[in-house]
C-alpha positions as CSV (number, residue, x, y, z in Angstrom):
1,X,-45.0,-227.1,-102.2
2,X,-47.7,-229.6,-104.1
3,X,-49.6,-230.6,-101.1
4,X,-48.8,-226.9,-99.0
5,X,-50.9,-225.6,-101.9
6,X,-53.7,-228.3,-102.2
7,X,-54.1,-228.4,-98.3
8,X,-54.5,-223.8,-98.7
9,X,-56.6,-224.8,-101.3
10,X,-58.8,-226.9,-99.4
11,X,-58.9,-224.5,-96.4
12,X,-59.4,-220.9,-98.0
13,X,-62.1,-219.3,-97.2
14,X,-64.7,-217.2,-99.3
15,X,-66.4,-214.1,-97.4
16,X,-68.4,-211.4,-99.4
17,X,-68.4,-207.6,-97.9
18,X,-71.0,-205.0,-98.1
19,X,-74.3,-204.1,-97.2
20,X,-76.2,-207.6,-98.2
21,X,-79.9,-207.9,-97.0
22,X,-83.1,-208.3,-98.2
23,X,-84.2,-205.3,-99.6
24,X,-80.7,-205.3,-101.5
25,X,-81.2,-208.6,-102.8
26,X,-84.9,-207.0,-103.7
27,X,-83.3,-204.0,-105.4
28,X,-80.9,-206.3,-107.1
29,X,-83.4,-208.5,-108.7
30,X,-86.7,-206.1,-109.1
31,X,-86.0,-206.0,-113.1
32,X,-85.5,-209.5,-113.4
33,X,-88.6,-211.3,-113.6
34,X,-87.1,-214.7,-114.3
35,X,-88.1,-217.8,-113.2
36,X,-84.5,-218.3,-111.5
37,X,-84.4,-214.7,-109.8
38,X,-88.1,-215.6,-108.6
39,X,-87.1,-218.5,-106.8
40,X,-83.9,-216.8,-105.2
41,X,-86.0,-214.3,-104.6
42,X,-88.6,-216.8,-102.9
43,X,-86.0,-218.8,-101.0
44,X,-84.1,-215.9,-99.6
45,X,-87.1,-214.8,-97.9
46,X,-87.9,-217.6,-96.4
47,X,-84.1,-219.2,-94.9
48,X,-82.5,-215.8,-95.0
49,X,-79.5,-214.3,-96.5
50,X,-77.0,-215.8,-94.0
51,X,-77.4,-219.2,-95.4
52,X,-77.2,-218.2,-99.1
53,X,-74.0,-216.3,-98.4
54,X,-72.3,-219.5,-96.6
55,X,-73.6,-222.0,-99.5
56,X,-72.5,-219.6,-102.2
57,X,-69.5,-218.9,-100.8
58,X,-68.7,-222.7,-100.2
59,X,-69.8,-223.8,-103.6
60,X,-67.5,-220.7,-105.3
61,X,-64.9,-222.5,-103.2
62,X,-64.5,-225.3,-105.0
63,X,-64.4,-223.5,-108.4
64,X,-61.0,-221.4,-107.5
65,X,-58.7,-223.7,-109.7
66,X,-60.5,-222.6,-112.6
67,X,-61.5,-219.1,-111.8
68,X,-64.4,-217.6,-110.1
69,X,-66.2,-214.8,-112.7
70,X,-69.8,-213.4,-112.6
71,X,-71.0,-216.6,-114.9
72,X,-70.3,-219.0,-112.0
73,X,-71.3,-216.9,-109.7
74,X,-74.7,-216.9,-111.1
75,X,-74.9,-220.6,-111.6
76,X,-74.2,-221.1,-108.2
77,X,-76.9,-218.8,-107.0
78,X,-79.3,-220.5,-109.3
79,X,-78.5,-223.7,-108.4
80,X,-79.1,-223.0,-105.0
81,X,-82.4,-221.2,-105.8
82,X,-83.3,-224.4,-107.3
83,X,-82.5,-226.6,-103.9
């Protein structure tokens, strides 16, 4: 059961539903004038949503053993606004 649950684990995959495009992301982050929503913001614009979602998605991956909430959620997508 150990290593049937380590290798799901390692293979699950993280896919996020909705209406996602720029001008949501725009709507999303119009309030927030933040040096960290600027460069999402920024960075977004120029590689595109698609690649955010994968990255996000992959990096949230790895936090499933201790639990994916809205705080790293929003670390990831500052750290990858940062990269």
């Amino acid at each position: 059961m150990d290593k049937l649950s380590k290798y799901l684990l390692e293979h699950i995959q993280i896919d996020f539903t909705g209406d996602i495009d720029p001008e949501a992301i725009k709507k999303f982050l119009r309030e927030d004038n933040s040096k960290e929503a600027n460069q999402l913001l920024s960075k977004i614009m120029q590689e595109g949503i698609d690649d955010l979602l994968i990255v996000v998605a992959d990096c949230l991956k790895e936090r499933l053993a201790e639990g994916i909430n809205e705080n790293s959620l929003k670390e990831e997508l500052i750290s990858y606004g940062e990269a």
